[in-house]
N, C-alpha and C positions, 0 to 999 in steps of 0.2 A: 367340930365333929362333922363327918361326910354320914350322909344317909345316902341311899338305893334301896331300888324294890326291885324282887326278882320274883320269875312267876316259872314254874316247869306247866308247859301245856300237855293237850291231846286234842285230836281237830274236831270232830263233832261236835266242841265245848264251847265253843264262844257263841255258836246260837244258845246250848242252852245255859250260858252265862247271863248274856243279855236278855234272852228270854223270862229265866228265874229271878233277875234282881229285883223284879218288879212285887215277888210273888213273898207271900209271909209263910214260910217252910216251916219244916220242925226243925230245933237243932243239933248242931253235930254233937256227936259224943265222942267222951273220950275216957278208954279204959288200961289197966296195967294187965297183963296174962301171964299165964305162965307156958309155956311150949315145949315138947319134947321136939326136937330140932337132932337130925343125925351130923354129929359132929366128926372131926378129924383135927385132934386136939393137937396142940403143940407142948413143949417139954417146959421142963424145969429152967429156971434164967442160968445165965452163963455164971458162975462166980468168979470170973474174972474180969476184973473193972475195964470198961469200953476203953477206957482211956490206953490201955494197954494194947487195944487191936487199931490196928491202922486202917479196920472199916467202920466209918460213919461214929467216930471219936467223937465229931462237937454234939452228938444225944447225950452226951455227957450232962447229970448223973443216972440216967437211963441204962440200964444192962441190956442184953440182948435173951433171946429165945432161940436156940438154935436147932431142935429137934423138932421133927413133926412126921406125924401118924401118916400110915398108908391103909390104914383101917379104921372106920367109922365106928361110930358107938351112939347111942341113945342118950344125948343130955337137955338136962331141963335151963330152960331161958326165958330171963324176963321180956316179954314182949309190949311195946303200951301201941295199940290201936287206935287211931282216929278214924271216925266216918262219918258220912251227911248222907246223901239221897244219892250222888253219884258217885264218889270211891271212896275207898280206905287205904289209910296209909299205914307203914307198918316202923315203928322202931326198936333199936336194940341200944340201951344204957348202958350194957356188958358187953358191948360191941364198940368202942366208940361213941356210941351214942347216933352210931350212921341211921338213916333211913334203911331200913330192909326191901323194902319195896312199897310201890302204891299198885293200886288195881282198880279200874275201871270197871262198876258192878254189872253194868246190864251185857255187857260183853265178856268179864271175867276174863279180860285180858290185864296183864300188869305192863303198866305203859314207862314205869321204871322199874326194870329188871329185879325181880324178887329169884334170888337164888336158895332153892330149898332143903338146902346142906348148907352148914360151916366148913368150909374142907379150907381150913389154914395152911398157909403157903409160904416162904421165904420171898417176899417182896418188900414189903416195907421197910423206914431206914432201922426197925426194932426187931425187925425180923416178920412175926406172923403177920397175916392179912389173910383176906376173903373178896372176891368181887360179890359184882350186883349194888345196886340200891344207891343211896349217895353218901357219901363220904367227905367229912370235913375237917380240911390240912389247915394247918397255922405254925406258924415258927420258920423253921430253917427249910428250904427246899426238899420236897419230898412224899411220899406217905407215913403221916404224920405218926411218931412215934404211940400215941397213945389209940391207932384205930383198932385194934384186940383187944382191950383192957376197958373195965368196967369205970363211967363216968357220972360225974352229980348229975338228977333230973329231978324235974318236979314238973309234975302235970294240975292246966288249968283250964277252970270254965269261964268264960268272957262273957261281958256281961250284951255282947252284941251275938250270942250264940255261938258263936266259934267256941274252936278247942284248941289249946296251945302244949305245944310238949317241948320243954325247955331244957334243951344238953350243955354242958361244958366242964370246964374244970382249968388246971396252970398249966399252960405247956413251961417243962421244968426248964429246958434249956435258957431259955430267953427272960423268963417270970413274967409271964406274961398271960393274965386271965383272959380263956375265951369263950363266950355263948353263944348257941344257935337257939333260937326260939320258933320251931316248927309248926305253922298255925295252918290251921281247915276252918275255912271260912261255913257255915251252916248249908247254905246256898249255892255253888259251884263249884264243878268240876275241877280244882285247881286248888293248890297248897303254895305255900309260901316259906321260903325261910329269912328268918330273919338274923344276920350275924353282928354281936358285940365283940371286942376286941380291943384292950386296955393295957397300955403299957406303964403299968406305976414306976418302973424303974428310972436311975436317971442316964439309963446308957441307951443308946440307937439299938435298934433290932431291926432283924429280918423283913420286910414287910411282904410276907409270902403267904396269899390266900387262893387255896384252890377249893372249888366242889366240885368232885366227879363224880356224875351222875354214869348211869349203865342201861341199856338200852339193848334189846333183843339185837343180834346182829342176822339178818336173813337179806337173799340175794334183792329181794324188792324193798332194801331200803334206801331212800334215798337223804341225803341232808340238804337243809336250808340255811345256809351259813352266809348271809351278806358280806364281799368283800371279794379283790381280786387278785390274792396272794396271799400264800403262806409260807411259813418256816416250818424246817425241823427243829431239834432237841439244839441241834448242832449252830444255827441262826440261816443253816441255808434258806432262798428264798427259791420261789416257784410259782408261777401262773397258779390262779384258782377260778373257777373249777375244773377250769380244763389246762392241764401241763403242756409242758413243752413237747411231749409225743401228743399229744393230742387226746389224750385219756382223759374223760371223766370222772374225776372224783369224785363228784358228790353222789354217783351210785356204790353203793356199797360192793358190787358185784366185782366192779374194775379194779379193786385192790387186789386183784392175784394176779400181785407181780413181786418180784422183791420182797423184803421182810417187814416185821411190823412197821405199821405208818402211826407219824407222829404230824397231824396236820393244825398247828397254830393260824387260822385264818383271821389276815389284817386287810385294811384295804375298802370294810363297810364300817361306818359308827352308827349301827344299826342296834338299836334294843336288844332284838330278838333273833332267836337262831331255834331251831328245829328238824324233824324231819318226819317221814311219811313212808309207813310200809303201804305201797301201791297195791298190792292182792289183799289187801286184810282191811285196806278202805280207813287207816287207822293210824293215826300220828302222835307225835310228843312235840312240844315248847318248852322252850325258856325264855322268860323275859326279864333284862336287869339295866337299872340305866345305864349306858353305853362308858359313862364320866368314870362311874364306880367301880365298873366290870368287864376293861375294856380286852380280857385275856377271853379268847374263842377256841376251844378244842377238841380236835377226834384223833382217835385212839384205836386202834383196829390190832388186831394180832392179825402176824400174815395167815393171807387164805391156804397153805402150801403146812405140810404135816409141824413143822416147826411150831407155828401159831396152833394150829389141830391140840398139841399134845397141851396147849394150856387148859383148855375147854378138858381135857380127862383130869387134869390135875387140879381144877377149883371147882368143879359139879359136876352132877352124877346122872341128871336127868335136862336141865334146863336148858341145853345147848350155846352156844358162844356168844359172848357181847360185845359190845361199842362202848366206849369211854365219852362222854359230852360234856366236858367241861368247862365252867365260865370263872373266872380268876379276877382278882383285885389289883392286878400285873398284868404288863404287854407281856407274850408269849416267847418262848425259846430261854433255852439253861440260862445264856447271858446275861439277858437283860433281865431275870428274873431273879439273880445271885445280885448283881452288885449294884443296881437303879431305883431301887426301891426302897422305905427306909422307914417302919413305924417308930415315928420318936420318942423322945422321950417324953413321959408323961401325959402321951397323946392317946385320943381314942378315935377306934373307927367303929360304923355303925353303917352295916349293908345289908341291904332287904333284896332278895329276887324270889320269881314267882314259879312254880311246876306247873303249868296245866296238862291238862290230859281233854282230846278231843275225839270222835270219829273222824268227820268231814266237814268241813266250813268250804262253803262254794267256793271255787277257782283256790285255793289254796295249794294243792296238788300240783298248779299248771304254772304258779310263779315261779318267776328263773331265782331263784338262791344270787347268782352272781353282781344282780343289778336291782332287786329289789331293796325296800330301805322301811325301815318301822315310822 
């Protein structure tokens, strides 16, 4: 069995991590709600078996969802809430079981993009989806057949004050049971997820583990992504953070060029990866052992009306996000189809962290290309 821990940050938080650990807090809570949420629902499942369509056959015995609303509606959603003294996180069990968002209270910023619409869209290998918040893929390459559809949870109180909210279910394809146990520690800024992953079968599977987290996309953001190369979808490779024209990547502004970027950065076996909106004095982390978690990614729809018209077409109010992904796989389609391999009868078991900070001194001013965890 392989363990990792992973941590989503925000920068002001490691002072008050270190600060607070010392300190005997109240603890966090953790509740289940109910939500009127404006939806944009999608349709009735196809009754014609996948197997029949020659798109995305191996979801097979999964159907697809092929309609979907251009008009929102008023519907009710189970929501479970964790909080302590510095954010709340938010989930949806009827959703995947994805993270909805978390939020930073004394600034009432959400440092992982909380989209405040459902507007389902044909993306996923099942069809509907939604951006924002985090999202967790297992099985076959892709977004994961089961991220619209309602999943087992059970929420818990621990006996060190945290709160735990526990998603998963079979992905059908593979038979293969998987857990995330999403914990708020009573005391800091910072959530955790914890991933199970069990293959009882006696055949090889997919070993395909993504979370994509979502993150505001605005011109003053920049990323801190250790390494000095990346690939696209496709395995191209490319200077990081500065390409071959000489363009910065890791400011988010310099993406308006060309169409959406697909940026797998290799090249640091560094823990941690993050970034920092410069005007708003205000950042996001991930931390995951590097052994466990060594896939690094951004995600960006192009700046140019193409990528525009995505942002009208998955929310209404929130404006456009960033993809920051950390995976159980090296990055690119390739090497993520046919190198990896959860065995049989084998388990994996990966913990990585969310924190959420303002500012940690000089944080801001480290170069992403050559710093190291």
């Amino acid at each position: 069995m392989r363990r990792s821990r992973a941590f989503f940050l925000l920068f002001p938080v490691l002072f008050l991590i270190s600060y607070s650990c010392g300190l005997k807090g109240p603890k966090a809570t953790i509740a289940e709600e109910k939500k009127i949420i404006t939806t944009y629902p999608f349709g009735d499942p196809d009754p014609v078996p996948i197997l029949a369509r020659s798109r995305n056959a191996a979801i097979y015995p999964y159907f697809r969802f092929d309609g979907f609303s251009s008009a929102g509606r008023d519907q009710e959603w189970k929501v479970v809430r964790l909080e302590n003294e510095y954010i709340k996180v938010f989930v949806l069990p009827e959703a995947g079981g994805k993270i909805w968002g978390a939020i930073e209270k004394s600034t009432g910023r959400d440092f992982i993009y909380l989209n405040e619409v459902m507007k389902f869209r044909d993306v996923a290998m099942r069809g509907p989806w939604t951006s924002g918040g985090i999202e967790f893929n297992f099985g076959l390459i892709g977004h994961t057949p089961a991220t619209a559809t309602p999943v087992d949870y059970v929420l818990k109180e621990n006996d060190d004050g945290s709160v735990s909210c526990i998603v998963g279910g079979m992905d059908l394809p593979s038979r293969t049971q998987w857990r995330v146990q999403i914990r708020l520690p009573k005391d800091a800024a910072q959530f955790e997820t914890l991933s199970f992953w069990y293959n009882p079968t006696p055949l090889h599977q997919s070993y395909y583990h993504w979370m994509n987290a979502a993150v505001h996309a605005r011109e003053d953001l920049q990323f801190y992504y250790p390494g000095n190369q990346y690939i696209g979808h496709g395995g191209d490779a490319h200077p990081w953070p500065v390409n071959e024209k000489g363009i910065d990547l890791s400011l988010y502004r310099n993406h308006n060029f060309g169409g959406h970027k697909s940026l797998h950065v290799l090249g640091g076996a560094a823990d941690f990866s993050g970034g920092y909106w410069h005007d708003l004095g205000f950042g996001f982390g991930h931390w995951s052992n590097f052994d466990d978690m060594p896939g690094r990614k951004i995600w960006s729809w192009a700046l140019s009306r193409s990528g525009a018209i995505w942002e009208d077409l998955l929310t209404d109010r929130n404006g456009q996000y960033v993809e920051v992904g950390r995976a159980a796989a090296f990055p690119g389609n390739a090497l993520e189809r046919h190198r990896h391999t959860l065995h049989a009868g084998s388990l994996s078991a990966l913990c990585r962290g969310h924190l959420e900070r303002s500012l940690v001194s000089g944080q801001a001013d480290r170069r992403h290309g050559s710093s190291q965890s």
